[in-house]
Backbone as CSV, one residue per row, in Angstrom:
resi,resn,N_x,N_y,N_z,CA_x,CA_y,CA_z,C_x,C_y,C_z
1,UNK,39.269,78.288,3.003,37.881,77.974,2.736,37.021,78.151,3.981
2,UNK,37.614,77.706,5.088,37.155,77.942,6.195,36.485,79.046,6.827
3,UNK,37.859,80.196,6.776,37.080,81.806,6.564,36.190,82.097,5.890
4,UNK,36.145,81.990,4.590,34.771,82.097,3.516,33.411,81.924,4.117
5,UNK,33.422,80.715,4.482,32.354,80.319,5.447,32.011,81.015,6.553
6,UNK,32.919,81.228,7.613,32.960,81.943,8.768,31.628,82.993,7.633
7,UNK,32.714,84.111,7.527,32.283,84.869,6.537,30.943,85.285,6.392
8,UNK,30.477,84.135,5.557,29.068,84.103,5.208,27.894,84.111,6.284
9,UNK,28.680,83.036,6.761,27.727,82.993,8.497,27.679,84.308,9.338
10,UNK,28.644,84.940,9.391,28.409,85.787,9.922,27.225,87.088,9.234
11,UNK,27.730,87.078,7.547,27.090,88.072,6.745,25.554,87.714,7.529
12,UNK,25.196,86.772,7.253,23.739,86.112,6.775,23.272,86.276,8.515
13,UNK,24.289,86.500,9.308,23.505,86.705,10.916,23.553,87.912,10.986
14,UNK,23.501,88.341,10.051,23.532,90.172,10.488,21.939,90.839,10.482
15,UNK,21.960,91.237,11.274,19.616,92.403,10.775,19.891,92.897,9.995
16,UNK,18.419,92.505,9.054,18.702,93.137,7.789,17.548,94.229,8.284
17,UNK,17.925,95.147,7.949,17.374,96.813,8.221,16.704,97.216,6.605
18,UNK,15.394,97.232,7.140,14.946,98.366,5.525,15.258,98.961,5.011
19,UNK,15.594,99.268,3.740,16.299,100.519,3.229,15.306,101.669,3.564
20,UNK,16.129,103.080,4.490,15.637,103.833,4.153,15.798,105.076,3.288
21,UNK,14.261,105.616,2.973,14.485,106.446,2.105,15.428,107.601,2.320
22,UNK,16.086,108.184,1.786,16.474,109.392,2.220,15.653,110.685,1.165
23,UNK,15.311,110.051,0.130,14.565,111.341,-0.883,13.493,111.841,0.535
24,UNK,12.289,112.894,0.128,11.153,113.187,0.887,10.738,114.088,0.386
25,UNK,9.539,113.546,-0.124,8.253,114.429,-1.113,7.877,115.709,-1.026
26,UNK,8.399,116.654,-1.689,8.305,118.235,-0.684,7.034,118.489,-0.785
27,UNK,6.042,117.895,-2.171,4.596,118.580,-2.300,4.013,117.452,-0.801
28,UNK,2.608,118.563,-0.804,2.039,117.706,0.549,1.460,116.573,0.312
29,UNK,0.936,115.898,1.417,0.090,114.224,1.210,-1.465,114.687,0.693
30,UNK,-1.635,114.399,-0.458,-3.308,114.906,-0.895,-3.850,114.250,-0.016
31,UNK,-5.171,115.640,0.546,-6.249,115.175,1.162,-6.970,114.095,0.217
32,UNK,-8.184,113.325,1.124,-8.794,112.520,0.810,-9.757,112.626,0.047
33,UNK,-10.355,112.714,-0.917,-11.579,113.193,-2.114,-12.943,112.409,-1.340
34,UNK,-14.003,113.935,-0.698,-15.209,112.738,-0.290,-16.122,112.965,-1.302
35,UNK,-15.615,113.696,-2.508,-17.011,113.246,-3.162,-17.477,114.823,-4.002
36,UNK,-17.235,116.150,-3.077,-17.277,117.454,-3.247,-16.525,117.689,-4.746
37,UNK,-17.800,117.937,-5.614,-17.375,118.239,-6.474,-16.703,119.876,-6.975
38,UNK,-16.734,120.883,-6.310,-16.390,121.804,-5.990,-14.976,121.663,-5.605
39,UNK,-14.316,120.815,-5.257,-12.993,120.429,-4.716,-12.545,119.449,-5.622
40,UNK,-12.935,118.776,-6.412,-12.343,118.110,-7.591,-10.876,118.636,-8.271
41,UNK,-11.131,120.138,-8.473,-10.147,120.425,-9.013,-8.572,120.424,-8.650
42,UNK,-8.754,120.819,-7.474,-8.136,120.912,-5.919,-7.649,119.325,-5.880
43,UNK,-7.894,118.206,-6.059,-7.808,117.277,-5.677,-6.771,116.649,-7.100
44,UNK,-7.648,116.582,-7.792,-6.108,116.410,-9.318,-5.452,117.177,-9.153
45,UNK,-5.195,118.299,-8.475,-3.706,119.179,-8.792,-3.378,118.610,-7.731
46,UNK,-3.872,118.291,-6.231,-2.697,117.754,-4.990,-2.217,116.365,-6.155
47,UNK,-3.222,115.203,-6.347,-2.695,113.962,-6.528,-1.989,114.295,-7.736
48,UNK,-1.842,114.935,-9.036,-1.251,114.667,-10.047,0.297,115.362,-9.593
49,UNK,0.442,116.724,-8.731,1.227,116.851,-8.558,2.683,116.226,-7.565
50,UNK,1.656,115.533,-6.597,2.313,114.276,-5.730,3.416,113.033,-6.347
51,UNK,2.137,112.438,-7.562,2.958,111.665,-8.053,3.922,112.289,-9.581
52,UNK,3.596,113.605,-9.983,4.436,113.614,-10.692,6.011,114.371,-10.149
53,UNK,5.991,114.643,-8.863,7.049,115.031,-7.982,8.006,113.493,-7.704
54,UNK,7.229,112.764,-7.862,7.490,110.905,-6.722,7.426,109.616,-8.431
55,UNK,8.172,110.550,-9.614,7.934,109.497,-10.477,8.448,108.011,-10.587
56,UNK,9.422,107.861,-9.290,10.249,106.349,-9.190,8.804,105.098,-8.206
57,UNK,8.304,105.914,-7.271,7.154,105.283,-6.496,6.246,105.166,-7.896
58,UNK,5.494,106.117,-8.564,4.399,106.266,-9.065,4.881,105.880,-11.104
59,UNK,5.940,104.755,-11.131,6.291,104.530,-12.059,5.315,103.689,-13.405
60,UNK,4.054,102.985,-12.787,2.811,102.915,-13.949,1.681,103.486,-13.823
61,UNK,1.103,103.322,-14.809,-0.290,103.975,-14.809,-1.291,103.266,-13.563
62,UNK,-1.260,101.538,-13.648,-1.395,101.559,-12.200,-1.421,101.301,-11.218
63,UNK,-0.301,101.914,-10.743,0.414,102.352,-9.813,-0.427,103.668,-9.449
64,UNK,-0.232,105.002,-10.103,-1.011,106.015,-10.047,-2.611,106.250,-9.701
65,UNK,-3.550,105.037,-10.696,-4.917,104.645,-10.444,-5.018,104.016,-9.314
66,UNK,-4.302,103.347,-8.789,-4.556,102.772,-7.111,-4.107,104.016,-6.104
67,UNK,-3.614,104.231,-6.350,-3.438,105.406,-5.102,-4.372,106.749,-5.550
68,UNK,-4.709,107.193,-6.379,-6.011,108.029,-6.736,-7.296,107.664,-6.033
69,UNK,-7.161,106.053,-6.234,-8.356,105.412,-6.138,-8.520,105.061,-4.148
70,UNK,-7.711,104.830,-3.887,-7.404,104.770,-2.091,-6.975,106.295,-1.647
71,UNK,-7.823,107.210,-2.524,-7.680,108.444,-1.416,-9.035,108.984,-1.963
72,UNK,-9.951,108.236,-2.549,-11.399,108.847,-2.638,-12.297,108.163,-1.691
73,UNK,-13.295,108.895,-0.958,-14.133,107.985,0.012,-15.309,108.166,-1.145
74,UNK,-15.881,107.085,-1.265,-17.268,106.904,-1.740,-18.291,106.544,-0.828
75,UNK,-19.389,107.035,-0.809,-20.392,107.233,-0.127,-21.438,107.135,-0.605
């Protein structure tokens, strides 16, 4: 019983380290949308194609609407 314990104590003193990712998003990081509507189009094909490359990150709808929404500058 003794060991068990040891054990644990030791588990539980260990750094816990972030998991990292090993996947990595081959499409690029969409630029930021300022507004140019001329570039609209340009801008749903980076973001739709981002998250539909990244469907485990971008798993609700929103999920998807917040990060659409934190890469448009409004002005």
């Amino acid at each position: 019983m003794d060991s068990r314990v040891q054990l644990v104590k030791a588990l539980l003193a260990l750094p816990i380290r972030p998991a990292t990712r090993r996947w990595r998003n081959p499409i690029p990081f969409p630029e930021t949308f300022d507004g140019d509507t001329d570039r609209l189009p340009e801008f749903i094909v980076q973001t739709g194609s981002y998250m539909f490359v990244d469907d485990d990150t971008f798993s609700s709808d929103a999920l998807k609407v917040t990060f659409l929404i934190t890469h448009c500058r409004f002005s």
